[in-house]
N, C-alpha and C positions, 0 to 999 in steps of 0.2 A: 525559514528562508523567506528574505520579505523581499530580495535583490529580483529585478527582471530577468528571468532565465529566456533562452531564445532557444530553438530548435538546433541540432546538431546535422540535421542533414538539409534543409530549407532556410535557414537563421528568421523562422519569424517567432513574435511571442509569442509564449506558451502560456494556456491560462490552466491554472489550479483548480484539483478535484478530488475525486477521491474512488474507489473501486467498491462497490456493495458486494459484501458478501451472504446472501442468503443460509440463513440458518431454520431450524426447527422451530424457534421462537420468532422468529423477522428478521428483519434486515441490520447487518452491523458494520461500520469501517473495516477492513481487515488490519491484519495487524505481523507484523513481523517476530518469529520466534527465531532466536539462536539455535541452534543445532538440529540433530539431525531428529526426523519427526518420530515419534515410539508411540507406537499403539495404546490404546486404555480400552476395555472391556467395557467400559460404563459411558466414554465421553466422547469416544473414537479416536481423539489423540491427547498423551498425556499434556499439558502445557504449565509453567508456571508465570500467572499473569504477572506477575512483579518483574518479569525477565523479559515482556514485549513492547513492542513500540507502535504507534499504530502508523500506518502505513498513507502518505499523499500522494498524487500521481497528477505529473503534468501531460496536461495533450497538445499539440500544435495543429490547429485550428486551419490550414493549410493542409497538412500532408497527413494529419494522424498520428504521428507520432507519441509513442507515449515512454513517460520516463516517471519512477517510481521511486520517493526519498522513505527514509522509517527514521528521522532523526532520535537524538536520544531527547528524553523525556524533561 
């Protein structure tokens, strides 16, 4: 997405970021999984990475707003 997105309830621009998601090891982009989440005994949820996307998230810099894409790869 390289288009200028603007906010939906303020119309100002939105600038690009991203959501850290803290894990056991550090910090990582999050990432978008298709369906519904299943437990794993070992990892805490099953996931298969070839099936995620990782996750952008715009904020508007006025109001807060935040809006979140997972384009495909």
């Amino acid at each position: 997405m390289s288009d200028t997105i603007t906010c939906l309830r303020c119309h100002t621009p939105m600038e690009r970021g991203f959501i850290a998601d803290t894990t056991y090891g550090g910090t990582v982009q999050e990432k978008w999984v298709p369906g519904a989440p299943q437990t794993s005994i070992w990892r805490g949820l099953k996931i298969d990475s070839s099936q995620t996307c990782p996750v952008f998230t715009l904020r508007c810099p006025k109001c807060g707003y935040l809006e979140s894409y997972a384009p495909p790869a």
